[in-house]
TIMI-263981 format. One record per residue (C-alpha): residue in one letter; x, y, z. Coordinates in pm, 1 decimal, decimal comma. Example, Ala and Ser with C-alpha at 12.3 -4.5 7.8 and 13.67 -1.06 7.14 Angstrom:
// residues 2
<node "A"; <1230,0; -450,0; 780,0>>,
<node "S"; <1367,0; -106,0; 714,0>>,
***
This chain:
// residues 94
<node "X"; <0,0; 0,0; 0,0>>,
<node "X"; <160,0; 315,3; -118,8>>,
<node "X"; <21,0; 613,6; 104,1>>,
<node "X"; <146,1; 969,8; 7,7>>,
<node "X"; <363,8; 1152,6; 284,9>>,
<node "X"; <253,0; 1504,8; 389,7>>,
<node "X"; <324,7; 1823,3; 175,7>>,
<node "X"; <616,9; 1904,8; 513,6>>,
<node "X"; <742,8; 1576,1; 510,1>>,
<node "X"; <1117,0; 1557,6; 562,4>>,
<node "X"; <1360,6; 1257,3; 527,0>>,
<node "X"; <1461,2; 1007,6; 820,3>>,
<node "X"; <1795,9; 1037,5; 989,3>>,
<node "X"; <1857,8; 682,9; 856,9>>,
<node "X"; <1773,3; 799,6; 499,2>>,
<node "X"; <1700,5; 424,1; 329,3>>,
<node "X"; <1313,2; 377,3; 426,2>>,
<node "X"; <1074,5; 360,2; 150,5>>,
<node "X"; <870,5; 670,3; 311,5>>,
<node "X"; <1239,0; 851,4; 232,8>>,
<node "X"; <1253,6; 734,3; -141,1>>,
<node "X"; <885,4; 872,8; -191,8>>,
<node "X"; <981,7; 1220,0; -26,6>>,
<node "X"; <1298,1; 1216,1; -270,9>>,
<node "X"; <1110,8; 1143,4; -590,9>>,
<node "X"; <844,7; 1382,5; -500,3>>,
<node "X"; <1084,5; 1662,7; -410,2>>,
<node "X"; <1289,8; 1597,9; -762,0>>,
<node "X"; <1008,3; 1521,7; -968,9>>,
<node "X"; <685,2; 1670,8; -831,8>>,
<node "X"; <435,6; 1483,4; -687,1>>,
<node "X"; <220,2; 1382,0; -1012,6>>,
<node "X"; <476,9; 1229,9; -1122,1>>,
<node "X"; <563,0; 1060,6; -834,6>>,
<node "X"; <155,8; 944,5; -884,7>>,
<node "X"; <221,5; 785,9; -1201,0>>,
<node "X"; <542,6; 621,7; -1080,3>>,
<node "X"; <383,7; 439,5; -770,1>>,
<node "X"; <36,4; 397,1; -916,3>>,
<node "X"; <-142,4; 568,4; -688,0>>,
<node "X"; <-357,0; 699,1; -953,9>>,
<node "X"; <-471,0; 347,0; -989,5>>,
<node "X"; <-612,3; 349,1; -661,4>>,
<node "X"; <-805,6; 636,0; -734,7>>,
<node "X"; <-979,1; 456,6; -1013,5>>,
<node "X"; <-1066,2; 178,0; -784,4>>,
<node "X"; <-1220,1; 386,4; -482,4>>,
<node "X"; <-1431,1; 579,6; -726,8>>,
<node "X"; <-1559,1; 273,5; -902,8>>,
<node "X"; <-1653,8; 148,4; -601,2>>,
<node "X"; <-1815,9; 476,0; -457,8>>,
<node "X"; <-2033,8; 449,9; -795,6>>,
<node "X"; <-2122,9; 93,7; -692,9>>,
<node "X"; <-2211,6; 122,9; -367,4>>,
<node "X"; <-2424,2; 452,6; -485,3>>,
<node "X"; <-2602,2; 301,2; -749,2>>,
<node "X"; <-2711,9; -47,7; -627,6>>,
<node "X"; <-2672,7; 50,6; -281,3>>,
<node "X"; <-2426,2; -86,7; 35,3>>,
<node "X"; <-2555,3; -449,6; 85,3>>,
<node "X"; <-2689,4; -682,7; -142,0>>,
<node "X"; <-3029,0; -878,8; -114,4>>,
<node "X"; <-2913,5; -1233,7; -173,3>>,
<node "X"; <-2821,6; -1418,0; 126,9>>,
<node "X"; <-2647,2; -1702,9; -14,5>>,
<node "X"; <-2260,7; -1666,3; -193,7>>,
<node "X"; <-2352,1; -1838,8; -518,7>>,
<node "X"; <-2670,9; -1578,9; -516,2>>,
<node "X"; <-2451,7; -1318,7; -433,5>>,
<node "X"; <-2166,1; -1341,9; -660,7>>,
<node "X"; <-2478,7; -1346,0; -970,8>>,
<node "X"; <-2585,7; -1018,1; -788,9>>,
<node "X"; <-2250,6; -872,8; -809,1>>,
<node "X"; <-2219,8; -994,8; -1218,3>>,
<node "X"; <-2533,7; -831,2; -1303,1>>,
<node "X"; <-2412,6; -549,5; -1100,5>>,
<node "X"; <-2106,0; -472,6; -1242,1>>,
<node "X"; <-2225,4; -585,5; -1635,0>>,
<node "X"; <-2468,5; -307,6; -1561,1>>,
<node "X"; <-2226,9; -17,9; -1421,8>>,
<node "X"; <-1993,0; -126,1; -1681,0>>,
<node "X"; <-2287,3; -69,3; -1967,5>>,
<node "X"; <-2382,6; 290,4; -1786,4>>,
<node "X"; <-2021,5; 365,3; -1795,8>>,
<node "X"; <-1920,5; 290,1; -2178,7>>,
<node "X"; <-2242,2; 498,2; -2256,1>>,
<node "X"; <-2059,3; 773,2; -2145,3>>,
<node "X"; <-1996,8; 992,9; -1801,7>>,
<node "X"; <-2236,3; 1324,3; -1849,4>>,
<node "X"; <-2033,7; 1644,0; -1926,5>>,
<node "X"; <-2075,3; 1920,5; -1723,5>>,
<node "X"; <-2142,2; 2298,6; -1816,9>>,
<node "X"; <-2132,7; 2571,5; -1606,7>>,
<node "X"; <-2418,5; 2800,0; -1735,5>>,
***
């Protein structure tokens, strides 16, 4: 799990932890890149596809058993994946 240090973060005295390498790359690079590098963008992706899950069809499911529930999740997903090649709605400020 890559988590982002803070905007003040300064290096270790020990200088060789992986929190140190990420405040390096950020301070040489900038901090988008530094996205791209570790993937955290990726896990953007993933908490906002699950946000519009859980919105849509709702926090729980309504099948009780796990071979009813994984069918629930199929049709689910078939269907956000349908809404979402249809197209996100573009917004205008009037």
């Amino acid at each position: 799990m890559v988590v982002p240090p803070h905007k003040t973060a300064v290096c270790s005295a020990a200088g060789d932890t992986q929190r140190d390498h990420h405040i390096q790359v950020i301070a040489q690079q900038g901090r988008l890149a530094w996205q791209k590098i570790t993937g955290y963008n990726l896990r953007n992706y993933a908490e906002l596809a699950v946000q519009r899950y859980k919105r849509i069809f709702g926090n729980t499911m309504k099948a009780r058993a796990l071979p009813q529930q994984k069918t629930e999740v199929w049709i689910s997903v078939s269907a956000l994946n349908r809404m979402t090649n249809l197209g996100m709605p573009a917004s205008v400020k009037v």
